[in-house]
C-alpha positions in Angstrom: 0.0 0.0 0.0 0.8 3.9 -0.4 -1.0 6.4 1.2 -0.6 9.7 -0.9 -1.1 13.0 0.9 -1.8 15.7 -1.8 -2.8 17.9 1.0 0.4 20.7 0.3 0.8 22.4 -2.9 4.5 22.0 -3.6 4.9 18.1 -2.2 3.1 15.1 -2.3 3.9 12.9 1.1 4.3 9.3 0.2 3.9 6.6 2.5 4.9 3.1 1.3 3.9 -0.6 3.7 4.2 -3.7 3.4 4.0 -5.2 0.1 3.8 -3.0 -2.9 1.8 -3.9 -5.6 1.4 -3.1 -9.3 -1.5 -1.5 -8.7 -0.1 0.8 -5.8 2.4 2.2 -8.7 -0.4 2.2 -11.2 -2.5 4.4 -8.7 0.2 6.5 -7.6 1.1 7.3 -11.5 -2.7 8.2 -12.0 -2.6 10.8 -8.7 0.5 12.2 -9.3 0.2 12.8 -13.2 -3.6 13.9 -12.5 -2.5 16.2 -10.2 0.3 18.0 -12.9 -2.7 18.1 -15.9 -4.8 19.7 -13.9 -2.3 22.3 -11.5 0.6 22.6 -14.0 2.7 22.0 -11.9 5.1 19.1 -11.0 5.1 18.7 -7.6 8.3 17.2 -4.9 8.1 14.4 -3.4 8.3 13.4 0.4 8.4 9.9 1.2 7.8 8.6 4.3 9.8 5.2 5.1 9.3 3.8 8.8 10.0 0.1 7.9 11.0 -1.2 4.8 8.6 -1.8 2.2 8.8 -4.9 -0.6 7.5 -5.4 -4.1 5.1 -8.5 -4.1 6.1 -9.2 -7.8 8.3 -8.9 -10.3 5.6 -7.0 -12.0 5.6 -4.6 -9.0 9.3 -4.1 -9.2 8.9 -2.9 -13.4 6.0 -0.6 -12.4 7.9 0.8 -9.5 11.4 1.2 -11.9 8.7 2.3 -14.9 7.3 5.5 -12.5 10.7 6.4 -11.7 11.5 6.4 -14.8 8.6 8.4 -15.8 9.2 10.9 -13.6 12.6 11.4 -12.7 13.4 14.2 -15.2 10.4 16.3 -14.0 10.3 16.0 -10.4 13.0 18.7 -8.9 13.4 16.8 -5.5 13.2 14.1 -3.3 13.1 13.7 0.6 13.5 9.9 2.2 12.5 10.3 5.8 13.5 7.3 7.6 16.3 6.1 9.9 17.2 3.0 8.2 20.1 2.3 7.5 19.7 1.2 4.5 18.7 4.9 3.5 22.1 6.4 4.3 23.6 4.9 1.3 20.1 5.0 -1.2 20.0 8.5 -1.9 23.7 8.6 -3.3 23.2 5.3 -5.3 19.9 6.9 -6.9 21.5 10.4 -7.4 23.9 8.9 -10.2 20.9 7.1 -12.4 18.1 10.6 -11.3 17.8 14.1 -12.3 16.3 14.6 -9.2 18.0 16.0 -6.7 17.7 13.3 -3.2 18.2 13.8 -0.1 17.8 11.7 3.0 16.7 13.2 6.5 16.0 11.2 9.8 12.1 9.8 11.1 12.4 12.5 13.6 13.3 15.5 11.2 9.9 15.1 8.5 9.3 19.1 9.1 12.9 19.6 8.0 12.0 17.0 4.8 8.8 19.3 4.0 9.9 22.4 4.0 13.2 21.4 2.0 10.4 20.1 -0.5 8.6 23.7 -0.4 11.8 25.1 -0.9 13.1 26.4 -4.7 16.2 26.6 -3.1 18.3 23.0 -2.3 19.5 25.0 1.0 22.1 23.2 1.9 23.8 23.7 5.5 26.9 24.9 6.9 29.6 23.9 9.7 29.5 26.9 12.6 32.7 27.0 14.0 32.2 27.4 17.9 34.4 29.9 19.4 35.8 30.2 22.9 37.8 26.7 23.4 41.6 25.8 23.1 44.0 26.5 20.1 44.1 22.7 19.8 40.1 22.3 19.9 38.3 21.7 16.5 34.4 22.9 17.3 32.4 22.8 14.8 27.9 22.7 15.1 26.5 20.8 12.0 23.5 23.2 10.5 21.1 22.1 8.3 22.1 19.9 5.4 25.4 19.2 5.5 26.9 18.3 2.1 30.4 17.8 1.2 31.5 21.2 0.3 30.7 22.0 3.7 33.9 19.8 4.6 36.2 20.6 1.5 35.2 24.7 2.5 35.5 24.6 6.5 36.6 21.5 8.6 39.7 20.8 5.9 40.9 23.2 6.1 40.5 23.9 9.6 41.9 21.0 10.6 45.1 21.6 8.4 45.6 25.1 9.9 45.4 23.7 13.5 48.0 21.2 12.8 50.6 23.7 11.2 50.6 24.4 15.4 49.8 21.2 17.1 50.6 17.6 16.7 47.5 16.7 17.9 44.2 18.0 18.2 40.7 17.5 19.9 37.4 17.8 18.5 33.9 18.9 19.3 31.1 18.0 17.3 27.5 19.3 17.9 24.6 18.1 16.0 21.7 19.7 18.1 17.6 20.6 16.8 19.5 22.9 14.1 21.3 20.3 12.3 18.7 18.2 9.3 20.8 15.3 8.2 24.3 14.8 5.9 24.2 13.9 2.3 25.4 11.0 0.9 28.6 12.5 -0.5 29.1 14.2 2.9 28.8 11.1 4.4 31.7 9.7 2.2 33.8 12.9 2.9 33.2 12.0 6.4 34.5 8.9 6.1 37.7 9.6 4.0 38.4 12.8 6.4 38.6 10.5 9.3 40.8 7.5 7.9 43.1 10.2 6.6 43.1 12.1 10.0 42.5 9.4 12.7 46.2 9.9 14.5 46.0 13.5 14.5 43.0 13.6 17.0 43.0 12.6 20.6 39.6 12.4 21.9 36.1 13.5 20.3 33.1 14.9 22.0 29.7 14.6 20.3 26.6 16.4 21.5 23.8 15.0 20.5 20.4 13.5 20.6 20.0 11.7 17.3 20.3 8.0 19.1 21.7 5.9 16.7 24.3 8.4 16.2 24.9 7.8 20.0 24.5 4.2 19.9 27.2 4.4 16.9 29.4 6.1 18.6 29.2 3.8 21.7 29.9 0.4 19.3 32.9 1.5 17.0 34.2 4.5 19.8 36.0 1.8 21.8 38.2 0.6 18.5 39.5 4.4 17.8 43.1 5.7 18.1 41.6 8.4 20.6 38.8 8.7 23.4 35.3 9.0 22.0 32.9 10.5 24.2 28.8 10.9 23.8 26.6 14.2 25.3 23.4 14.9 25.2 22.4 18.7 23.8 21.5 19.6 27.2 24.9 18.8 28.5 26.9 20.8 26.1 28.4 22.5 28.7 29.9 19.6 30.0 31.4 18.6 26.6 33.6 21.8 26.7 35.0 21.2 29.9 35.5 17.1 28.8 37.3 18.2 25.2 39.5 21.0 26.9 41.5 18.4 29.5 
């Protein structure tokens, strides 16, 4: 099944369960192209994702690849809301074979997803550096969507002016109720940035209170080079003290 909210006149929400079936995609290709005959207008898409749905056919699976198809030259964006983890990595895949521009934003962040979709404007995020700490501190607050440029144009190089001074550094992370989600290439930079960097750090404090970032941070923290360390956003204070020792 997919319930299709038509409610907002720049999205359409999308809510996929259980097993899809051709005639979910053939009644979603009947609303949606209905709906730009008679407005003129090609709406974005939100899609809501709290479990994983399934085609229940091989059939299904054409018709679903067929809309896409259809409509992926048209359609301007796409929002997945969902935490799993399977999304992280779906919207960068997709990006390659779409015109569409995707991005992927946590269950708890749907707002964010809608009024990205409203928006003309891909309005990405930005890294805030956070002032006040130790030459040898790297503090940074994730806001909004954080893409890679926001890497190549502020943490680099950050990081690489810190370390003209200091051997090591520390490093303060904040993802609090400002911060939407990363992109997939962000997510990649993310991951080259800390294999190229992981003996220039010696501990890491992140504030947040996205869980599975927690939980995350919990499982792979005790198999870094340095001391990983998990606050909530209420405890920020805290944080500073922890990363300046």
């Amino acid at each position: 099944m997919i319930d299709i909210d038509q409610s907002h006149p720049e999205y359409v929400v999308l809510r996929p369960e259980g097993a899809l079936s051709e005639a979910d995609f053939a009644q979603l290709a009947n609303a949606v192209d209905t709906r730009i005959n008679e407005t003129d207008r090609v709406p974005n898409f939100v899609i809501r994702v709290d479990k994983l749905p399934y085609w229940d056919s091989l059939g299904a699976l054409s018709r679903h690849f067929h809309f896409v198809q259809e409509h992926q030259k048209i359609v301007k964006k796409v929002a997945i809301v969902g935490d799993s983890p399977v999304l992280s990595v779906a919207p960068e895949i997709a990006n390659h074979f779409v015109t569409a521009t995707i991005r992927r934003f946590p269950a708890n962040k749907l707002e964010d997803a809608k009024a990205w979709a409203a928006s003309e404007l891909d309005d990405p995020g930005h890294f805030e550096i956070i002032e006040g700490l130790p030459r040898d501190v790297v503090a940074i607050r994730a806001v909004g969507i954080i893409t890679a440029e926001d890497y190549k144009e502020t943490l680099i190089p950050l990081v690489k002016e810190k370390l003209e001074v200091h051997d090591q550094l520390k490093c303060l992370v904040v993802l609090d109720d400002d911060y939407a989600t990363y992109s997939g290439d962000a997510a990649w930079e993310d991951s080259k940035f800390g294999l190229f960097h992981i003996r220039d750090f010696s501990r890491i404090a992140l504030v947040t209170d996205v869980g599975w970032l927690t939980r995350a941070a919990k499982v792979f923290g005790p198999f870094m080079p340095y001391k990983v360390k998990t606050f909530p956003v209420a405890e920020l204070e805290e944080a500073k003290s922890w990363i300046k020792r």
